[in-house]
C-alpha positions in Angstrom: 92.8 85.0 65.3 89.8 84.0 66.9 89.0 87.1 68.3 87.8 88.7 65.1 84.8 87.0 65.4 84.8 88.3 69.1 85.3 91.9 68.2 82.9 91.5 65.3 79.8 90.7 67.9 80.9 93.2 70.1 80.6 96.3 67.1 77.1 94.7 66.0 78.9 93.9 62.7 77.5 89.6 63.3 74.3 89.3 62.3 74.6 84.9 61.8 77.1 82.8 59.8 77.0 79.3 58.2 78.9 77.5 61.5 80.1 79.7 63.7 82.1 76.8 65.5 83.8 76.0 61.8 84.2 79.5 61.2 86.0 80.4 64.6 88.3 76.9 64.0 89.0 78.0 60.3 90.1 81.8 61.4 92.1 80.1 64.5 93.8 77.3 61.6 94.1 80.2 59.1 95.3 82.0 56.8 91.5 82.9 55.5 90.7 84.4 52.8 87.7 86.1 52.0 85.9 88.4 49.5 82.9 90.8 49.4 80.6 91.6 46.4 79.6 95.5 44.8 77.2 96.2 41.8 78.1 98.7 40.1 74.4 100.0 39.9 75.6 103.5 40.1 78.8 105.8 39.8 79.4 105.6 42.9 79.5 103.7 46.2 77.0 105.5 49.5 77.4 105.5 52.7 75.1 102.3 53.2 78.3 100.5 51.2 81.0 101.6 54.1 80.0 99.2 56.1 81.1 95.9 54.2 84.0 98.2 52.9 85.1 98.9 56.7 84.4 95.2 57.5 86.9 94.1 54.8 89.3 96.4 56.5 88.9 95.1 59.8 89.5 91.9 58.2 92.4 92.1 56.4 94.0 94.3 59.7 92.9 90.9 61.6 94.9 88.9 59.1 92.6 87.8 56.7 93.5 87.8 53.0 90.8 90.2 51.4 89.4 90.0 47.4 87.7 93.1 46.3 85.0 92.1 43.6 83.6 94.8 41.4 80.6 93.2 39.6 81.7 93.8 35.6 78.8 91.1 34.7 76.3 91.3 38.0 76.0 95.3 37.3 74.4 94.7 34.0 72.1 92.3 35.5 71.0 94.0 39.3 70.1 91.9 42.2 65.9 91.9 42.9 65.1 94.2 44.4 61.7 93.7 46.3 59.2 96.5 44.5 60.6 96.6 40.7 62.7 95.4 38.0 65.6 97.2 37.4 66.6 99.5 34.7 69.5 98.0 32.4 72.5 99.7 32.0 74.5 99.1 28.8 77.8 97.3 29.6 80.0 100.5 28.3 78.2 102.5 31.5 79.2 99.4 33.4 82.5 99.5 32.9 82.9 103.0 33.8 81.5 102.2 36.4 83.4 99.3 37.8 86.7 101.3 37.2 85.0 104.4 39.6 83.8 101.9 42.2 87.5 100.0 42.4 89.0 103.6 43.0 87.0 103.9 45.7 87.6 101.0 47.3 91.0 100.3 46.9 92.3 102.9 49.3 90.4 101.2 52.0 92.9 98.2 51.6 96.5 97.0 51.6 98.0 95.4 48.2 101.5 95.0 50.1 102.3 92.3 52.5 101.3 88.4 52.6 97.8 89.0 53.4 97.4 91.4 50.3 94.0 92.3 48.7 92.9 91.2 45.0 90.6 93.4 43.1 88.5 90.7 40.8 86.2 91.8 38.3 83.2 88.4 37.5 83.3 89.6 34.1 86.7 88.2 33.8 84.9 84.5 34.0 81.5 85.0 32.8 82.2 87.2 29.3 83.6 83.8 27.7 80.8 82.0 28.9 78.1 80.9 26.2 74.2 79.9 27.4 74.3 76.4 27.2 77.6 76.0 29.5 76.1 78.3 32.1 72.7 76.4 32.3 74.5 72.7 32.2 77.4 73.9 34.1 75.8 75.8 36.9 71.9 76.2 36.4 71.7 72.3 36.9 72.7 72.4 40.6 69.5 75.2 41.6 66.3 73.8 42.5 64.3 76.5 41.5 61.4 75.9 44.5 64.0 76.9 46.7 64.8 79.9 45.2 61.6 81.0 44.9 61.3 81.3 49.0 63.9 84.0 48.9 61.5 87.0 50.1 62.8 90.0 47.3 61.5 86.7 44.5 58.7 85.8 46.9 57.2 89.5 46.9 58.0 90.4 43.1 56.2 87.3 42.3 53.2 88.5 44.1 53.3 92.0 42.8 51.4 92.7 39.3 55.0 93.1 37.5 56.4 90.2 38.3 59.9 89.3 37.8 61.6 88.8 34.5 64.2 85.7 34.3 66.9 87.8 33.9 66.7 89.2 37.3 65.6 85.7 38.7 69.0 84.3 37.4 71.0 87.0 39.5 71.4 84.3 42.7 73.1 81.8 39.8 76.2 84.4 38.8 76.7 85.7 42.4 77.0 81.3 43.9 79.2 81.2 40.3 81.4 84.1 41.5 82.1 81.8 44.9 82.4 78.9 43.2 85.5 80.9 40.8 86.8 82.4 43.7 87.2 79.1 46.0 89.0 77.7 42.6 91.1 80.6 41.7 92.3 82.0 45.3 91.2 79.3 47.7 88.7 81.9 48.8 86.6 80.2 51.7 84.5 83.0 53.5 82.0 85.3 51.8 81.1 88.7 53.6 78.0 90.5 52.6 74.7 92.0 54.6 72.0 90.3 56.2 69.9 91.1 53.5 71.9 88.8 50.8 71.9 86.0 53.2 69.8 83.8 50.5 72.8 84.7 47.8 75.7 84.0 50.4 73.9 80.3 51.0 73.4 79.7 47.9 76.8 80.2 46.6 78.0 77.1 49.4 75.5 75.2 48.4 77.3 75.3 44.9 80.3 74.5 45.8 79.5 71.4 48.4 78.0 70.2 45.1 80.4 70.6 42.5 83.4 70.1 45.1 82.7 68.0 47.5 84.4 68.0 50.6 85.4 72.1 50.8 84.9 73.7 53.9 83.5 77.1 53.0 81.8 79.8 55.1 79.4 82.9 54.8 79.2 86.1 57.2 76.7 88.4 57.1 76.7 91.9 59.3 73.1 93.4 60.0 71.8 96.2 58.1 72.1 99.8 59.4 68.6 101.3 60.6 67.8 104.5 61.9 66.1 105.0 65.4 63.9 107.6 63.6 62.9 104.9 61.4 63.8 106.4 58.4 66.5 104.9 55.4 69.7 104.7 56.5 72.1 106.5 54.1 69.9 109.5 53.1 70.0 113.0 53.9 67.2 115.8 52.8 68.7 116.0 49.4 69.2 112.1 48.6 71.9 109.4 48.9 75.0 110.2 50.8 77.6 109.0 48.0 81.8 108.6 48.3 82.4 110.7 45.2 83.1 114.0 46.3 81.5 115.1 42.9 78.4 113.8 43.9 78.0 114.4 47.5 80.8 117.2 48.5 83.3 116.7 51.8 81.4 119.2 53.5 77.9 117.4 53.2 79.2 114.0 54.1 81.1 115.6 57.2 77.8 117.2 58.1 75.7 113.7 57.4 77.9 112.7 60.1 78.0 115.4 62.5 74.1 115.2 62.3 73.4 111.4 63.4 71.1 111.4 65.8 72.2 110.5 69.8 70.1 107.5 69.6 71.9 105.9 66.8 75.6 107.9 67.7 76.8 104.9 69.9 76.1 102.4 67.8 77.5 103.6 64.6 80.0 104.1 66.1 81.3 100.4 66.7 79.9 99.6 63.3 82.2 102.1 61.9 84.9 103.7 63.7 88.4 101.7 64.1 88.7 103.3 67.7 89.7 101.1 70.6 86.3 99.8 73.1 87.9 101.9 75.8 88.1 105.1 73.3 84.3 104.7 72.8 83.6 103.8 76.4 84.7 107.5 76.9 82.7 108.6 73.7 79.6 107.2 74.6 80.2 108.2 78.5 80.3 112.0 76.9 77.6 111.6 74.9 74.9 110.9 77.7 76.4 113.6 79.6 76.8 116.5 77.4 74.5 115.4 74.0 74.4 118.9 72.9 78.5 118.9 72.5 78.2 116.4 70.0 81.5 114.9 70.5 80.9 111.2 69.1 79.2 112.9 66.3 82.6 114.9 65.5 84.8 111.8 66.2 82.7 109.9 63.8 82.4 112.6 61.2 86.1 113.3 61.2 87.8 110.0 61.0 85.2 108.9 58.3 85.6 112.1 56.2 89.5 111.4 56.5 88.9 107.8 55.4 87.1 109.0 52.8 88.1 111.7 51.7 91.6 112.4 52.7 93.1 114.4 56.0 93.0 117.7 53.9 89.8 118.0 52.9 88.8 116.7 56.1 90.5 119.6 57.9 89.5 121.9 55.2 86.2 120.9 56.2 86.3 121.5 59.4 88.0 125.2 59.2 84.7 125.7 56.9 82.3 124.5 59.7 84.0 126.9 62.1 84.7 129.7 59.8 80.8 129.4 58.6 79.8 130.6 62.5 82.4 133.3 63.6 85.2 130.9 64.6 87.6 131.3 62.0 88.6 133.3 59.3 86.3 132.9 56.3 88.6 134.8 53.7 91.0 131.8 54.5 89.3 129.4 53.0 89.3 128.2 49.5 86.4 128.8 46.7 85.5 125.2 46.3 85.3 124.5 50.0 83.1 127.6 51.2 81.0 126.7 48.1 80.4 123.5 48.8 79.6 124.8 52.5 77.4 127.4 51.5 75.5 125.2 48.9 74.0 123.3 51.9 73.0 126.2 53.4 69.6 128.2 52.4 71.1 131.1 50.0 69.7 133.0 46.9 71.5 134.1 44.0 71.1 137.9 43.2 72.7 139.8 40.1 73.4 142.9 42.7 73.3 143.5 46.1 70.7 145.7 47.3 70.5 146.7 51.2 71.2 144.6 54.3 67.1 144.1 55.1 66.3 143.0 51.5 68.9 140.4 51.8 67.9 138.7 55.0 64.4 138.5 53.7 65.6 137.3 50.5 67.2 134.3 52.0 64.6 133.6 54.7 66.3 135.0 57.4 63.7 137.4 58.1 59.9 137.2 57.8 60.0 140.9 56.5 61.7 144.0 56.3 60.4 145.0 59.5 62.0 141.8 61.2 65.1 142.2 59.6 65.5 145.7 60.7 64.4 144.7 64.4 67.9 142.1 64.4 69.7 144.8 62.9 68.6 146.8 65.8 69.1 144.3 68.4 72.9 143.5 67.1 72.1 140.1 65.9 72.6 140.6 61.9 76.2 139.6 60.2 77.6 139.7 57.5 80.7 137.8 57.2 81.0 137.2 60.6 81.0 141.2 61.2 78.0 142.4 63.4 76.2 145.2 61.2 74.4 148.0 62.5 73.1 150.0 59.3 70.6 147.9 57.6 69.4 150.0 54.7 72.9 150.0 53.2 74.1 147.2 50.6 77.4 145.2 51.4 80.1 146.3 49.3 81.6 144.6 46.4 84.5 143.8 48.1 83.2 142.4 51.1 82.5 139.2 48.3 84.1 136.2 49.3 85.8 134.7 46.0 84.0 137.6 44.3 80.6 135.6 45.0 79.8 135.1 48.4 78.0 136.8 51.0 77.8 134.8 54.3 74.7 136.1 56.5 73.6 135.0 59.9 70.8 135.9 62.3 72.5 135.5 65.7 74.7 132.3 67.0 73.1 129.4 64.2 70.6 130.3 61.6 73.1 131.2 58.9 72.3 131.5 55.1 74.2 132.7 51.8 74.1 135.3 48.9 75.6 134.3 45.6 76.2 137.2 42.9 76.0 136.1 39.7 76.0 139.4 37.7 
């Protein structure tokens, strides 16, 4: 089982562990069993999150056992972050939330079989927990010098804001969580990113304390970057989330499709689950033909169908098709080609007026005169059908869904008109 660790260095998912010696004895000794950490800071988990959810996957498909822990009593609390404090959420909100954040991350795991996943929640040991046991039971073993050199508490502590103690204590409940785990489930590897190495540390440290003698591991994966160097996990219109409610199918296949070439090859080890020789051939594409985008598609594909199920996924893609003349856009259904057309420039209208008006209207055109001139020239659409009379309006029935108007301006600039009267 050895290997993991192998494979693991050669995606770019092993940034540094505790022992890697101990670590690759303990996998090879085995069974393992392991867990990961997630906040429930939000509604939702984001793209940035996929990559400790598809490490726990690779995992468990290497034959580690995997717990799943959805933080009921970190969420109301927030790890530092390095600029600000964090805004409270009341536990209610929480709990929502840990129930959304589980549903997303249980289909990314197997519950069957002797290696099977556990979804914990650290609410489950904290909740019954008054002040004074928690500050004799576990506050006694920090030294609080040493936390103070991790760099979010170093750089809070240097900004005019400060840090309140609440968000100070934060490295205490995540070492606790460990410390439960390793008790409840023999849990003796912790995942997380690079950036929580100070956490992931701590939490050993806590346990070679209060029991001596365990042999207990962490593993952290490097963060994602951007060549460009912009945030990882953003698009124009803000965080990239799992929800389809939030971020639709169509977006998060097109987040995908967009990566740039520079950062194609390796996000693709970080996050695909095909084999090296499958990538090999990607990658050998990619420098040949960049404008085909086929690692792009690979990658969009089998994470939208990881996400977001094999239907939507090829729902999808008929859209992205359909959207430029390569598929039949009366096919598809109203929630897909809105979705598809919302990411798209468009204007809402309560009638149609002519053809030229329109392509102005949604930035197609500089001005009537321009619009005319691609009328003239063949390059206007509507629907996918080349128009040649621009002074007339489309008619009512050419509506997709009785809404939508799909224009474009030759092969790719494509845009949308939405009727709402």
């Amino acid at each position: 089982m050895t290997d993991i660790v192998d494979e693991l260095k050669w995606r770019g998912l092993f940034a540094q562990s505790t022992d890697e010696d101990a670590l690759r004895k303990a996998l090879a000794d085995g069974p393992v069993t392991f867990y990961c950490g997630y906040d429930p800071t939000a509604a939702s988990l984001h793209v940035g999150h996929l990559v400790q959810v598809l490490t726990m996957r690779r995992l468990q498909q290497a034959g580690l056992r995997p717990l799943a822990l959805v933080g009921g009593a970190t969420g109301q609390i927030g790890d530092p972050r390095p600029t600000a404090e964090r805004t409270l959420n009341d536990p209610e909100t929480v709990a929502h939330w840990v129930s959304r954040l589980r549903s997303q991350i249980e289909p990314f795991l197997s519950f069957e079989g002797e290696n099977a996943a556990v979804m914990v929640n650290n609410l489950d040991w904290t909740a019954g927990m008054s002040a004074i046991e928690f500050l004799r039971d576990i506050g006694k073993h920090f030294r609080v010098n040493k936390m103070l050199t991790k760099d979010s508490i170093a750089r809070r502590l240097e900004s005019d804001e400060g840090i309140s103690y609440t968000e100070f204590s934060y490295q205490l409940l995540q070492s606790m969580d460990y410390l439960e785990l390793y008790r409840r489930y023999g849990c003796t590897l912790q995942q997380g990113g690079s950036d929580q190495w100070g956490n992931l540390t701590a939490g050993l440290d806590l346990i070679h304390r209060l029991e001596p003698g365990a042999e207990v591991h962490a593993l952290a994966t490097p963060l994602m970057t951007k060549a460009d160097g912009t945030k990882f996990g953003k698009s124009e219109s803000g965080a990239v989330w799992l929800d389809p409610a939030m971020t639709t199918p169509y977006a998060f296949y097109q987040f995908w499709l967009n990566v740039d070439d520079r950062d194609i090859s390796r996000y693709m080890r970080i996050l695909s689950f095909q084999s090296p020789a499958e990538l090999a051939e990607l990658e050998k594409v990619t420098e040949e033909r960049p404008q085909a985008r086929t690692a792009q598609r690979a990658l969009a594909e089998e994470l939208t169908t990881l996400v977001h199920g094999a239907d939507q996924c090829a729902a999808v893609i008929a859209a992205s098709k359909a959207l430029f003349g390569q598929g039949e856009l009366g096919e598809l259904d109203e929630a897909t080609l809105s979705a598809a057309l919302s990411e798209v420039p468009h204007a809402q209208v309560t009638e149609l007026g002519p053809l030229v008006d329109l392509l102005v209207e949604v930035g197609l055109a500089p001005s009537k005169s321009g619009a005319r001139r691609t009328v003239k020239e063949g390059g206007a659409y509507v629907n996918n059908v080349k128009v040649t009379d621009g002074e007339s309006a489309p008619a009512g029935e050419e509506l997709l869904h009785g809404r939508w108007l799909v224009l474009r301006r030759g092969k790719k600039n494509l845009a949308a008109v939405e009727v709402t009267g």
